[in-house]
DSSP file (Angstrom, degrees, kcal/mol; ACC not computed):
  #  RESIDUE AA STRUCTURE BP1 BP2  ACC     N-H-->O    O-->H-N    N-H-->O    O-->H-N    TCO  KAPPA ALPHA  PHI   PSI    X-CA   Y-CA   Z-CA
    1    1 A X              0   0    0      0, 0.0     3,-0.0     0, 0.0     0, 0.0   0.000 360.0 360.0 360.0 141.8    0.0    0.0    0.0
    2    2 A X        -     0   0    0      1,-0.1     2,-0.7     3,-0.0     0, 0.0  -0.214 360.0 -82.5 -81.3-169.8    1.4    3.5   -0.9
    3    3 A X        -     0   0    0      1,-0.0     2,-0.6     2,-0.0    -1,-0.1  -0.791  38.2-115.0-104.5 131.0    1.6    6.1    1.6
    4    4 A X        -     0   0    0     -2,-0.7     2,-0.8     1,-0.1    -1,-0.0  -0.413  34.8-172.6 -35.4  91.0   -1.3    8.2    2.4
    5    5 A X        -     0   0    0     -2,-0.6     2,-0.5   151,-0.1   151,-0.2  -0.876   8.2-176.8-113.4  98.4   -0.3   11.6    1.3
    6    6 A X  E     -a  156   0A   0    149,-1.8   151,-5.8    -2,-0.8     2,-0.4  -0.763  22.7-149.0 -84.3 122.6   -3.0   14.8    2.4
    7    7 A X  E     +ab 157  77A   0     69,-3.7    71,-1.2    -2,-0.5     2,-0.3  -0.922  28.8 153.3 -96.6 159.0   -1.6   17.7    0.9
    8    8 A X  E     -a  158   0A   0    149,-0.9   151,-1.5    -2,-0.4     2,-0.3  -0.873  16.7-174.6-129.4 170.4   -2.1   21.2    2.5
    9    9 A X    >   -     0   0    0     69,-0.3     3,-1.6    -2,-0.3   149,-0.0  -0.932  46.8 -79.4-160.1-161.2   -0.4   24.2    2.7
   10   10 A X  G >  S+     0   0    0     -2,-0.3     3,-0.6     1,-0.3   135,-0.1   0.676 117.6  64.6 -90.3   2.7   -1.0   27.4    4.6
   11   11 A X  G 3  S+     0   0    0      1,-0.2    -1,-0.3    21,-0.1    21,-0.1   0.631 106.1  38.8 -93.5   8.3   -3.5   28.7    2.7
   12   12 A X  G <  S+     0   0    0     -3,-1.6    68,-1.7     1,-0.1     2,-0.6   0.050  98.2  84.5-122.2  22.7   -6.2   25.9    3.3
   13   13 A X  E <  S-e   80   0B   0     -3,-0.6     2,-0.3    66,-0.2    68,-0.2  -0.869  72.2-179.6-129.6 111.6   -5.1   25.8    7.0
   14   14 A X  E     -e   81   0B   0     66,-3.3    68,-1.5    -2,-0.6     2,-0.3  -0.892  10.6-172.9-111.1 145.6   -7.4   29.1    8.6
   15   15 A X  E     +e   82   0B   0     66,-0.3    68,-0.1    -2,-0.3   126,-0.1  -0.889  68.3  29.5 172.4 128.7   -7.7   30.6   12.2
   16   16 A X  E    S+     0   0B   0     66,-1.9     2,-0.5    -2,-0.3    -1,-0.3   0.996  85.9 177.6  79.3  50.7   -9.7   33.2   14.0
   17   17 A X  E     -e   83   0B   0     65,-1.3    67,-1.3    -3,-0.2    68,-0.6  -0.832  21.8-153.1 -94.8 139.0  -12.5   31.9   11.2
   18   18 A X        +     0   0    0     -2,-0.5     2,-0.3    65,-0.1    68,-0.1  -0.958  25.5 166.2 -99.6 126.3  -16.4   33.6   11.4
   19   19 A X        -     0   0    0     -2,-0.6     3,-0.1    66,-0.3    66,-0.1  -0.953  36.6-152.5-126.2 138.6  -18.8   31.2   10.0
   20   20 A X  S    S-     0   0    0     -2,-0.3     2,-0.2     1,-0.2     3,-0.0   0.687  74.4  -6.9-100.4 -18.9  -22.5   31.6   10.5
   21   21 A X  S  > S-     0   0    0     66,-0.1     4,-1.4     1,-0.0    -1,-0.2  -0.922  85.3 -76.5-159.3-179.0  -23.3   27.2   10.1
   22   22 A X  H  > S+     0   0    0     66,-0.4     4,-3.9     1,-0.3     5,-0.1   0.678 122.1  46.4 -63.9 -38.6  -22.0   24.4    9.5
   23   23 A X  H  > S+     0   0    0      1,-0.2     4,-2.4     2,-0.2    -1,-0.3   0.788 106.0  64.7 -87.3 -16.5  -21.9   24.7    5.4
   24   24 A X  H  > S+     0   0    0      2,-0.2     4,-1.6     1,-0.1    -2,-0.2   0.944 100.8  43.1 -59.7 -38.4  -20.6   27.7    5.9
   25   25 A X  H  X S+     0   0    0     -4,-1.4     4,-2.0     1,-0.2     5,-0.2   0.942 121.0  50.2 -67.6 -54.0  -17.4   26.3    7.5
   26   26 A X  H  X S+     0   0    0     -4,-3.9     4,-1.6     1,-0.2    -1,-0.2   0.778 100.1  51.3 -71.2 -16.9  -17.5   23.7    4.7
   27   27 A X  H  < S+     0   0    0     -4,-2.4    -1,-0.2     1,-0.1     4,-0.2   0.864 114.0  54.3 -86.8 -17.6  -17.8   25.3    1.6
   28   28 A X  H  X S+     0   0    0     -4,-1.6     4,-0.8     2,-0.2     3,-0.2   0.796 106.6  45.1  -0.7 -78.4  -14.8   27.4    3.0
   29   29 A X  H  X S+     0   0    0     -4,-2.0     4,-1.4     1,-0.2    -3,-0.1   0.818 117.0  51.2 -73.4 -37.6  -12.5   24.7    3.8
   30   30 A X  H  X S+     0   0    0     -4,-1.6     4,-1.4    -5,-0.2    -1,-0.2   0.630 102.0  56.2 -90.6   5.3  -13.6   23.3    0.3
   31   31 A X  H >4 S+     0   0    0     -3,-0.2     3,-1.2     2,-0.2     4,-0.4   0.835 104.4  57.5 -73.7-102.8  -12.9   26.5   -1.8
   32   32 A X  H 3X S+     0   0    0     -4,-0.8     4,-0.7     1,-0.3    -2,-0.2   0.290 106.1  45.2  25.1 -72.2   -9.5   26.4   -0.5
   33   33 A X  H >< S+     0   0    0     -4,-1.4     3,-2.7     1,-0.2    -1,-0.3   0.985 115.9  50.4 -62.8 -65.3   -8.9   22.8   -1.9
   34   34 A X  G X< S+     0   0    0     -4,-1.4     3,-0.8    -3,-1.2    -2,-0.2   0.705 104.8  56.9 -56.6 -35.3  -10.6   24.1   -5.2
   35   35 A X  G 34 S+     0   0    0     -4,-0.4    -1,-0.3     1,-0.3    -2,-0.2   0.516 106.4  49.1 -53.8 -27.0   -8.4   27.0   -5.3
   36   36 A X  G << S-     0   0    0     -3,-2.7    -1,-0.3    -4,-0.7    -2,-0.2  -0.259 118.1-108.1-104.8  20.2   -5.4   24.9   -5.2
   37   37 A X  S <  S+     0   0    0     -3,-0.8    -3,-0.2    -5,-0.1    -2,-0.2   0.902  85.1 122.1  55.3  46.8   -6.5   22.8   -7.8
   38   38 A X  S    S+     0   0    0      1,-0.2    36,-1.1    36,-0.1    37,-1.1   0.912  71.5  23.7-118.5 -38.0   -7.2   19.6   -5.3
   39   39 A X  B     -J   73   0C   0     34,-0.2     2,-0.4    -9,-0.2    34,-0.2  -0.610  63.1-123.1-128.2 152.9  -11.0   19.1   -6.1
   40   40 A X    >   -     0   0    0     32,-1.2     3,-2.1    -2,-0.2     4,-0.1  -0.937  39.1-111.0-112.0 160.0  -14.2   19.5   -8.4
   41   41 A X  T 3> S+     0   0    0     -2,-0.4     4,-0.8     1,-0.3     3,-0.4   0.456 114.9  75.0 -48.2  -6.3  -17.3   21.0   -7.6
   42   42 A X  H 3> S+     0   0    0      1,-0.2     4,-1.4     2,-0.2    -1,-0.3   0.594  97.0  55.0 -70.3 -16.9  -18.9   17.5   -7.7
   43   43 A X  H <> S+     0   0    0     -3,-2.1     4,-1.9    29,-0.3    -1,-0.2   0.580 105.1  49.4-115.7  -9.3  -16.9   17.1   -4.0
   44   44 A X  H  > S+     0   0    0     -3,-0.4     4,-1.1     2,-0.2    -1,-0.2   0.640 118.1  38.2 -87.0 -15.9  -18.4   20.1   -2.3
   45   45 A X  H  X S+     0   0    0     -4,-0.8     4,-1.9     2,-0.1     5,-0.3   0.906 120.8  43.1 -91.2 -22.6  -21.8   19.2   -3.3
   46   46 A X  H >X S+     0   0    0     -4,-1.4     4,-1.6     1,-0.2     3,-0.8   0.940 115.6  58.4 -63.9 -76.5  -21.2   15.1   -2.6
   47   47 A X  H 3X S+     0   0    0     -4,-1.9     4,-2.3     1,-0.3    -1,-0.2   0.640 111.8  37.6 -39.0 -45.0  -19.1   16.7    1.0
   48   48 A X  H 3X S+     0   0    0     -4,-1.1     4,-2.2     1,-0.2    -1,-0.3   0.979 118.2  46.7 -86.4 -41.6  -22.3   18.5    2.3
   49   49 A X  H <X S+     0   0    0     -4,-1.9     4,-1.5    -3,-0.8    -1,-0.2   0.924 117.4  56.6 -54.3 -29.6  -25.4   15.4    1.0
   50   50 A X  H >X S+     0   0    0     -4,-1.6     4,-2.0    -5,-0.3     3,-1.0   0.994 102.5  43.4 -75.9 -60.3  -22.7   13.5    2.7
   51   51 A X  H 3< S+     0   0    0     -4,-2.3    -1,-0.2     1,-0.3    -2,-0.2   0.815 109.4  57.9 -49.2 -40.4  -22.7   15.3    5.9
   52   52 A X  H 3< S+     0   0    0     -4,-2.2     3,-0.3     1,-0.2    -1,-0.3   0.893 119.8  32.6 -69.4 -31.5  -26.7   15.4    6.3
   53   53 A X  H << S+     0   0    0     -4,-1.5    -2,-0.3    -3,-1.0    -1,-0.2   0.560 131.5  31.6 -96.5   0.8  -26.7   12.0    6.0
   54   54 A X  S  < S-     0   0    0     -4,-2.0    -1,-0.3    -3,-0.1     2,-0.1  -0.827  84.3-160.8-147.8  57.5  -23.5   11.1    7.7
   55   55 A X        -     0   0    0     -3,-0.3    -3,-0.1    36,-0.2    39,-0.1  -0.423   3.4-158.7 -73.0 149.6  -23.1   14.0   10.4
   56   56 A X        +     0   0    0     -2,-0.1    10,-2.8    35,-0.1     2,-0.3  -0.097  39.6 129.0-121.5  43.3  -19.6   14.4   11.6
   57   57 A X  E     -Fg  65  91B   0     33,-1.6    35,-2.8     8,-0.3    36,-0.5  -0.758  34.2-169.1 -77.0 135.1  -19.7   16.3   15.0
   58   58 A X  E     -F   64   0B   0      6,-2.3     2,-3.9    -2,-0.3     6,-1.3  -0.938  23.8-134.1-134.1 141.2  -17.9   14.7   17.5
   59   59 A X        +     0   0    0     -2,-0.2     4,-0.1     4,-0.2     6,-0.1  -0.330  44.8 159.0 -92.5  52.6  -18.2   15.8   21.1
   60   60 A X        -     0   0    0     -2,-3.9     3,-0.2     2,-0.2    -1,-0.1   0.557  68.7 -88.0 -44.2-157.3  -14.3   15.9   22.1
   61   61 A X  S    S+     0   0    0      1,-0.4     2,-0.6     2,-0.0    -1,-0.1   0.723 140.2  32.2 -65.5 -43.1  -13.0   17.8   25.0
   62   62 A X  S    S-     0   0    0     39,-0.0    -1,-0.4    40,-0.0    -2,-0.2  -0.914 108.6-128.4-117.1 104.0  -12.9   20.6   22.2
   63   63 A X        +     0   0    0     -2,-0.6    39,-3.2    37,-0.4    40,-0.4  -0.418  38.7 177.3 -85.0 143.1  -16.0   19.5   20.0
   64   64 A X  E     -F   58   0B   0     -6,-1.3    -6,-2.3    37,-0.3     2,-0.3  -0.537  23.1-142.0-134.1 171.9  -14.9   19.1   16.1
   65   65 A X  E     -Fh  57 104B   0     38,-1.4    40,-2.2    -8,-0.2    -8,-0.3  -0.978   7.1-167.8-148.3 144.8  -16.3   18.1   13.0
   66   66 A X        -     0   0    0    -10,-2.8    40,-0.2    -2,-0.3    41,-0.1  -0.428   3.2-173.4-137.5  76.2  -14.6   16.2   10.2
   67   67 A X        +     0   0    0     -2,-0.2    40,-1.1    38,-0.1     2,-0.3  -0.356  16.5 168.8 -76.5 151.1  -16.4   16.1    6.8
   68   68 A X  E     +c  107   0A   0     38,-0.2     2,-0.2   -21,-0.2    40,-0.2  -0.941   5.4 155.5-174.8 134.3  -14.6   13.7    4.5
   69   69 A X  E     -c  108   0A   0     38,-1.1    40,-1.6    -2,-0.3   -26,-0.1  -0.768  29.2-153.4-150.2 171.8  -15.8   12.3    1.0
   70   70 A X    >   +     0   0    0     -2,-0.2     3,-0.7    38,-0.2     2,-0.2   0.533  63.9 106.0-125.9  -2.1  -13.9   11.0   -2.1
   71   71 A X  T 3  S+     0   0    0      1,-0.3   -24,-0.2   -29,-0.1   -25,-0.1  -0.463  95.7  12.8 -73.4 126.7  -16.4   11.7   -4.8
   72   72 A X  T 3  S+     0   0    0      1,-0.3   -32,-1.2    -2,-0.2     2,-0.6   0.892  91.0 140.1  91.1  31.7  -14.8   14.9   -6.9
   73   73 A X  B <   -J   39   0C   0     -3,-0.7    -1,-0.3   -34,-0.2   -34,-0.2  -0.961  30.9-177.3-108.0 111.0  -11.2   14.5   -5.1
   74   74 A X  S    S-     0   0    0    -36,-1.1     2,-0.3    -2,-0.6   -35,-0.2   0.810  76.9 -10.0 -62.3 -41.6   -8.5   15.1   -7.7
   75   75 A X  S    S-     0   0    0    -37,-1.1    -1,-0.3   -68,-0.0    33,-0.2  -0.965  92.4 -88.3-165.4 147.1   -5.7   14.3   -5.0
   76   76 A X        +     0   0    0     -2,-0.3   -69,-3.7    -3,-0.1     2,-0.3  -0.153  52.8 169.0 -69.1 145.6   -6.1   13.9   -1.7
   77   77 A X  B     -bD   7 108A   0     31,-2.9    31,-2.1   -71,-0.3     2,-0.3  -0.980  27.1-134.9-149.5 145.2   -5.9   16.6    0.6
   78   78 A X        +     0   0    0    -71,-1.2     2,-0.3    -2,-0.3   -69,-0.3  -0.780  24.3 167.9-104.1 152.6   -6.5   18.3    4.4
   79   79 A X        +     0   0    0     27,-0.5    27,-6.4    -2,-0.3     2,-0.3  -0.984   4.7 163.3-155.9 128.8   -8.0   21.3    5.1
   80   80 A X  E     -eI  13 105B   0    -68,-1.7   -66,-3.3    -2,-0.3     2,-0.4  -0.992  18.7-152.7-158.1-153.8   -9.3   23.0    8.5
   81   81 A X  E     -eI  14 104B   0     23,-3.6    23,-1.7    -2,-0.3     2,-0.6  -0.993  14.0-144.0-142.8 133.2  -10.3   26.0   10.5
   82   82 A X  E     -eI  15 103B   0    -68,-1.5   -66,-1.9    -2,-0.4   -65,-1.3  -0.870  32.4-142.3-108.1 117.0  -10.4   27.1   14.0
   83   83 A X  E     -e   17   0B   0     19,-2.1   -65,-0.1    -2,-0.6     4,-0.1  -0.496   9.1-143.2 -87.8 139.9  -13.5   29.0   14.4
   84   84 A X  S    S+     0   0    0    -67,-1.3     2,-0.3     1,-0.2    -1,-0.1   0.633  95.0  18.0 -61.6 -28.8  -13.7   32.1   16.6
   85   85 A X  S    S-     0   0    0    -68,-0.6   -66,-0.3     1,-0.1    -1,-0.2  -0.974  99.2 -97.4-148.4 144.8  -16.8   31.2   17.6
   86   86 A X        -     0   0    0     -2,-0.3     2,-0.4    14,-0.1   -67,-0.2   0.492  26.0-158.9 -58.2-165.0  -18.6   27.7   17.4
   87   87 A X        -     0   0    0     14,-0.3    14,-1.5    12,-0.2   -66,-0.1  -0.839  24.8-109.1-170.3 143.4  -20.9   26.4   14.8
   88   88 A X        +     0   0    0     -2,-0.4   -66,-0.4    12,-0.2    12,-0.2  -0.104  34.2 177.7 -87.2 151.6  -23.3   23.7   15.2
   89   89 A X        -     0   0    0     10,-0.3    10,-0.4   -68,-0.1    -2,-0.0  -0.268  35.0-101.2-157.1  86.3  -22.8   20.4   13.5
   90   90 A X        -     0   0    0      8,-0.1   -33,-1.6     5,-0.1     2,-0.3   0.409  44.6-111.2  -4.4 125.5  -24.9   17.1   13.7
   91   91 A X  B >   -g   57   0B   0      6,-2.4     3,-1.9     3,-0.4     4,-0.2  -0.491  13.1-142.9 -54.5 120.8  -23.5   14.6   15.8
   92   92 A X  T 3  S+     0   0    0    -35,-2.8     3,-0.5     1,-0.3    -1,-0.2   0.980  98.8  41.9 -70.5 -37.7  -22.2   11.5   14.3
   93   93 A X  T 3  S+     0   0    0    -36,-0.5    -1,-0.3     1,-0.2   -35,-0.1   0.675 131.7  23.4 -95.2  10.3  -23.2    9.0   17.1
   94   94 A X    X   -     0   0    0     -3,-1.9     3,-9.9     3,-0.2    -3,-0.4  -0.272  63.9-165.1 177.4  83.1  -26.6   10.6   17.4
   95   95 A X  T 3  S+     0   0    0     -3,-0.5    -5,-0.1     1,-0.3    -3,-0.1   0.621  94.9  69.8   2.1 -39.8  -28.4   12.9   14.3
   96   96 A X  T 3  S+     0   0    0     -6,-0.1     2,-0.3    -5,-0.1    -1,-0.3   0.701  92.2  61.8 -79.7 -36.4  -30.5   14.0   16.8
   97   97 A X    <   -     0   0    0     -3,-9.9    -6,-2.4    -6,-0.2     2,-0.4  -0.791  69.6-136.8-106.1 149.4  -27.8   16.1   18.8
   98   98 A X        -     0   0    0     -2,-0.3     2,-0.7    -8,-0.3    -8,-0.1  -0.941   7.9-150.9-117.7 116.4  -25.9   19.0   17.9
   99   99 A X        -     0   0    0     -2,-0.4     2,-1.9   -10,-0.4   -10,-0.3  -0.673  13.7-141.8 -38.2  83.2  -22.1   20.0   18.4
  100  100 A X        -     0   0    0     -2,-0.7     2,-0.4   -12,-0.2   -37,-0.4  -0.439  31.7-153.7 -83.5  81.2  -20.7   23.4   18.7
  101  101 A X        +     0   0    0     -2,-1.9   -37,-0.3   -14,-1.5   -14,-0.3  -0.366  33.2 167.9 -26.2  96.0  -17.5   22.9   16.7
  102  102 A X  S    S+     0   0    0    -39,-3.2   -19,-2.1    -2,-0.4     2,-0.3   0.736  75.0  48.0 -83.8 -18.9  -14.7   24.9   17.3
  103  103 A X  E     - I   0  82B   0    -40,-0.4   -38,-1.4   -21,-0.2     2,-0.3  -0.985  63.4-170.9-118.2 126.7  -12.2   22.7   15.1
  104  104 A X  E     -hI  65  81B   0    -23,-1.7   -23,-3.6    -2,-0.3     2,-0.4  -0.938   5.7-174.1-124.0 133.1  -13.3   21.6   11.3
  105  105 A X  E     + I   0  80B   0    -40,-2.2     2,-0.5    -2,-0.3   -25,-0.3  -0.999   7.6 179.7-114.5 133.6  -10.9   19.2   10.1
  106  106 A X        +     0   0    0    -27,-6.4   -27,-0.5    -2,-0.4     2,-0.4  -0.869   8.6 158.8-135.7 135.5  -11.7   18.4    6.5
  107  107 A X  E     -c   68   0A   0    -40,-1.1   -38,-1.1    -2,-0.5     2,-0.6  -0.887  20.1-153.2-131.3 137.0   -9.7   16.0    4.1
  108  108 A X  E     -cD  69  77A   0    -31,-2.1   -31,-2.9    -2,-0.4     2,-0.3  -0.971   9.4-149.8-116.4 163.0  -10.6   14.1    0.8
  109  109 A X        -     0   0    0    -40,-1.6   -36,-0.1    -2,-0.6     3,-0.1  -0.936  20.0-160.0-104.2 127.0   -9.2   10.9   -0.6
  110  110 A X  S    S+     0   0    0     -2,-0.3     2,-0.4     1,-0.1   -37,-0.1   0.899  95.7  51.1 -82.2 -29.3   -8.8    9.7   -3.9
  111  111 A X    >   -     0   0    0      1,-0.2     3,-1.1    -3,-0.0     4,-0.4  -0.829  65.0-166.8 -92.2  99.5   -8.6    6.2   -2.6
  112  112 A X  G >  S+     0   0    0     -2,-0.4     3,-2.3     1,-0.3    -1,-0.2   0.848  87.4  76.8 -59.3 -64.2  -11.9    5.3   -0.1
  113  113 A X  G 3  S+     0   0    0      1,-0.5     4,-0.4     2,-0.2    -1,-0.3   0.483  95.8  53.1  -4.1 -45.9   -9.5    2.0    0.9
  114  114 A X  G <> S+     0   0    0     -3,-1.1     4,-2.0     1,-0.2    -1,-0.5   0.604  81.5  86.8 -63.7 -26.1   -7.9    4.6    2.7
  115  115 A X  H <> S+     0   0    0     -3,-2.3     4,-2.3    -4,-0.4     5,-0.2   0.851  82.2  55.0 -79.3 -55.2  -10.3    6.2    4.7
  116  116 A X  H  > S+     0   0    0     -3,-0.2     4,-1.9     2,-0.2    -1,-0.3   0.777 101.0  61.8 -53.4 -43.2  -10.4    4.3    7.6
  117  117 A X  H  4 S+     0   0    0     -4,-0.4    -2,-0.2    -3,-0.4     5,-0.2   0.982 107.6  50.8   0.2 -84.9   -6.4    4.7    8.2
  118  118 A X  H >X S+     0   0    0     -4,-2.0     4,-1.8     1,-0.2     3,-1.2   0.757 107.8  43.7 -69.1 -20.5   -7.0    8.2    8.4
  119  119 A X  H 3X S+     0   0    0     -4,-2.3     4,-3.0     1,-0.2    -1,-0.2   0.912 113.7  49.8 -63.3 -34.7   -9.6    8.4   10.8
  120  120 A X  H 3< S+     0   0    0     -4,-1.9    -1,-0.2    -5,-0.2    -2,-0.2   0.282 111.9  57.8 -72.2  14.0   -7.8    5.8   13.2
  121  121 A X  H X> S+     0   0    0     -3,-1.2     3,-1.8    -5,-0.1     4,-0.7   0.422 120.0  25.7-115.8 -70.9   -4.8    8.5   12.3
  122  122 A X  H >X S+     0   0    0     -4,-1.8     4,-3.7     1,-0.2     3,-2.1   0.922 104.6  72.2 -48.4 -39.7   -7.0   11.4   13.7
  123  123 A X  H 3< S+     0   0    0     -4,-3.0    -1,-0.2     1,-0.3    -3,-0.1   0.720 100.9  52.5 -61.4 -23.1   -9.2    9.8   16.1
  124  124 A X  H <4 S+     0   0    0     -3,-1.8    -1,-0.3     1,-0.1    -2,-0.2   0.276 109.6  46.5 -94.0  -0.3   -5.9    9.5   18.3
  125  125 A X  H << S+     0   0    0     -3,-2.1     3,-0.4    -4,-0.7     7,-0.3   0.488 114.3  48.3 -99.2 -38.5   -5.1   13.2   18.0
  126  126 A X  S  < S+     0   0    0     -4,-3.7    -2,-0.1     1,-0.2    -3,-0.1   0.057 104.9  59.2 -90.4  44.3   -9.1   14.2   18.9
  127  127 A X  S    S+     0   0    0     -3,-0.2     2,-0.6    -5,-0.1    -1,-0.2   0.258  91.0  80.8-125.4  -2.3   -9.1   11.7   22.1
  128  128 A X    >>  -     0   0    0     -3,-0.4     4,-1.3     1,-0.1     3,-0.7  -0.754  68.2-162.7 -87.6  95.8   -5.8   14.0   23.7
  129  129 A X  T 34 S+     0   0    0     -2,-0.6     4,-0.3     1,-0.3    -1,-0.1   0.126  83.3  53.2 -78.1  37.5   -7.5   17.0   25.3
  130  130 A X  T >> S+     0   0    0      2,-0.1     4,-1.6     3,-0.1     3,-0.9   0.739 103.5  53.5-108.5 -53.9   -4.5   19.0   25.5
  131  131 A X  H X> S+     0   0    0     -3,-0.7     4,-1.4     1,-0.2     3,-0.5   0.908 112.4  46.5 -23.6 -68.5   -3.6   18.7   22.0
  132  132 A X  H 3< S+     0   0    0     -4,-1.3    -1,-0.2    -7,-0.3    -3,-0.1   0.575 103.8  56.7 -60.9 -20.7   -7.0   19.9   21.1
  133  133 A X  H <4 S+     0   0    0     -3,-0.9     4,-0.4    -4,-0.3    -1,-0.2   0.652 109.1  52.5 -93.4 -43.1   -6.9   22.6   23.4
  134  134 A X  H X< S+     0   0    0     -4,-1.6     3,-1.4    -3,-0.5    -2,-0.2   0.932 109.1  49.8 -22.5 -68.6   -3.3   23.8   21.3
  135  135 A X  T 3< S+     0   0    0     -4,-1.4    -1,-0.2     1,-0.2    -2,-0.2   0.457 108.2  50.4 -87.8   3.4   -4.9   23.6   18.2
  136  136 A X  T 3  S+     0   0    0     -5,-0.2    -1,-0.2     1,-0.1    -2,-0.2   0.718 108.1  52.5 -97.2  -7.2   -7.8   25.7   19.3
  137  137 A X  S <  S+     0   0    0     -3,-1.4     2,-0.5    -4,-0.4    -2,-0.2   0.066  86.8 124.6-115.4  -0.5   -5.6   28.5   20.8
  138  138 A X        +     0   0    0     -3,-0.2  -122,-0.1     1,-0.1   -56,-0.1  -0.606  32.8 170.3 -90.3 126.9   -3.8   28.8   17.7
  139  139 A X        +     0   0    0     -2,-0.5     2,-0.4     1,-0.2    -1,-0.1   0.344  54.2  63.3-127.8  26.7   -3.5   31.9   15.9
  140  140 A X    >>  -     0   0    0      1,-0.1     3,-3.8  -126,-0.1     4,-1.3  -0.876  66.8-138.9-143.6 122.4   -1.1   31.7   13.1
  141  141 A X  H 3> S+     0   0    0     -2,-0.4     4,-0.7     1,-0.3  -129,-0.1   0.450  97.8  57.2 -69.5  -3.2   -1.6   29.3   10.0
  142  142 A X  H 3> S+     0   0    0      2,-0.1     4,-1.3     3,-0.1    -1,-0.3   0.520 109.5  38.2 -72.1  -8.3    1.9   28.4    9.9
  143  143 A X  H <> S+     0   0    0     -3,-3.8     4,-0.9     2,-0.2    -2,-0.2   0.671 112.6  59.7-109.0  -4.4    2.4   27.1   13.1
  144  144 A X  H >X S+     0   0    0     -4,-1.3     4,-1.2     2,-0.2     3,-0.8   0.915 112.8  42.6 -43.1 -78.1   -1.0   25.6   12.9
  145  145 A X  H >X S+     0   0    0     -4,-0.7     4,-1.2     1,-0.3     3,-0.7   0.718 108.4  53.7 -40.6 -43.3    0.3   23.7   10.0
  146  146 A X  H 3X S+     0   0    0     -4,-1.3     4,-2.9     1,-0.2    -1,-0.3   0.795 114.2  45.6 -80.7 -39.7    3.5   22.8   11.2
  147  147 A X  H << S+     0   0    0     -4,-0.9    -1,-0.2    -3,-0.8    -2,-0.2   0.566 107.8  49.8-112.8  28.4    1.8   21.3   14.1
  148  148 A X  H <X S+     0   0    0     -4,-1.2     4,-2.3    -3,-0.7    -2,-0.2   0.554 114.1  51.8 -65.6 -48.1   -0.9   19.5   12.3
  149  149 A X  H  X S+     0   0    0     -4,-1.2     4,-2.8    -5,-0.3    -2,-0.2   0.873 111.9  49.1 -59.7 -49.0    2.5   18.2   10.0
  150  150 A X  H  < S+     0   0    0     -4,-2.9    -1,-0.2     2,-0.2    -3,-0.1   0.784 119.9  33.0 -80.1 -19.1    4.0   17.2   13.5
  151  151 A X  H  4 S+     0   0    0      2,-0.1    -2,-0.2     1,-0.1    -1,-0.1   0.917 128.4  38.4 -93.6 -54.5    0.6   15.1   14.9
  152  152 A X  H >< S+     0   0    0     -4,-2.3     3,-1.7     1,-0.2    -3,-0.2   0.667  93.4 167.3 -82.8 -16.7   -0.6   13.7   11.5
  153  153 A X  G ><  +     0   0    0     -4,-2.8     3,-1.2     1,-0.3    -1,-0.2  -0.216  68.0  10.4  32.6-113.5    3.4   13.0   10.1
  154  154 A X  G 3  S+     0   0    0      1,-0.4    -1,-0.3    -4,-0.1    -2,-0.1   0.752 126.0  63.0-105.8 -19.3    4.0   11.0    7.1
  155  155 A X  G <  S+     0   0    0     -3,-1.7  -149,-1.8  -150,-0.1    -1,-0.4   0.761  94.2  71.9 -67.5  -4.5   -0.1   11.1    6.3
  156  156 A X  E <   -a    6   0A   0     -3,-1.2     2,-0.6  -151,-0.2  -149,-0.2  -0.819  66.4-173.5-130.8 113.4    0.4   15.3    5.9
  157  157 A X  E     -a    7   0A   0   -151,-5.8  -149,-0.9    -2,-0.3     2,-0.5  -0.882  17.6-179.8-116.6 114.0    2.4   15.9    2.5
  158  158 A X  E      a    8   0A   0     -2,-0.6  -149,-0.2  -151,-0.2  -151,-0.1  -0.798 360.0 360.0-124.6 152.4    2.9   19.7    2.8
  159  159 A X              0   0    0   -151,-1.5    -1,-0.1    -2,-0.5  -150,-0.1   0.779 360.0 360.0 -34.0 360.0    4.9   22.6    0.0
């Protein structure tokens, strides 16, 4: 298996963000990727049908969201935001309940085969609240990056 390679760079990693909901925060993160040539427009509308039927709040110490698709992914890529103020986001283990996000991590894959890797890659960065607490206090999108590069390692392919 090759190696999982998300690209970013610092302009798709954003801080101190105002978003008024949840697709605001996504169509964001996924302009970014289009803007850098990572996606087509097929992956921000697949990202958000995905997300109503698939919500991806989860109710850390520092509650996050992580929408992630593969449909309309040119090359795979990470993207997030730390929002200045929260924004609500269905709860993945229950529809029914709602999040207030402060962290949106959002990544596509060209390979689904993959997918599970990288959540079991993340899921061990969102169960350390100190970590999360870092990345929430963070206010400059290179040292965000660099220490997104330093938690995620060889999965983070960055300029």
């Amino acid at each position: 298996m090759e190696a999982i390679g998300l690209y970013t760079n610092q302009t798709m990693i954003l801080t101190d963000v105002t978003a008024g909901n949840a697709e605001e925060v996504i169509r964001l993160l996924a302009g970014k990727a289009m803007e850098n040539g990572l996606i087509e427009e097929e992956f921000i509308t697949a990202v958000l049908a995905r997300e109503k039927e698939y919500p991806t709040g989860l109710p850390t110490a520092v509650p996050i969201a992580i929408p992630h698709i593969h449909d309309g992914c040119l090359k795979s890529f990470f993207s997030m935001a730390v929002l200045k103020n929260p924004v609500s986001f269905r709860c993945m283990g229950d529809p029914d309940e709602t999040v207030e996000a402060l962290l949106v991590f959002l990544f596509g894959i060209t390979d689904p085969s993959y997918q599970t890797a990288v959540l079991k890659k993340f899921s061990t960065i969102f169960q350390d609240e100190e970590t999360l607490e870092k990345l929430k206090n963070v206010t400059d999108a290179e040292e965000l990056m660099n220490q997104m590069k330093g938690l995620l390692d060889e999965y983070l392919v960055t300029d």
